[in-house]
Steps between C-alpha positions, in 0.01 A plus 500: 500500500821727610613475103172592383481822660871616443413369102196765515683740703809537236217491272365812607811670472557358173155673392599862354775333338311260282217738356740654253601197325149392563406786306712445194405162514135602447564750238636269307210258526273763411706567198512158407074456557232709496361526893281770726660708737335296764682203386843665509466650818472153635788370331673758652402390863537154428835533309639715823351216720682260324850641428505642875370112685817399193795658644354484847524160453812480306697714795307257756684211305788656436 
């Protein structure tokens, strides 16, 4: 349970880091296909989610 929460805690610092590449990552999806606004504002959160719980775990591992 103790790994879990220091996971989620780097995690949260990891957070303002990851929304820039999350970005990019998003603009070029939305080059590539046709999608709302709506849509790409998710990908953003989800791509940030993603990349952040990444390196969090990746410096948990490492």
């Amino acid at each position: 349970m103790q790994d879990i929460v220091v996971t989620l805690v780097f995690m949260m610092a990891l957070l303002m880091f990851a929304v820039f590449p999350a970005l990019k990552i998003t603009e070029f999806v939305a080059k590539k296909y046709t999608i709302s606004a709506k849509i790409q504002n998710f990908l953003t959160l989800v791509f940030t989610v993603v990349l952040a719980l990444g390196a969090a775990i990746y410096m948990k591992i490492g």
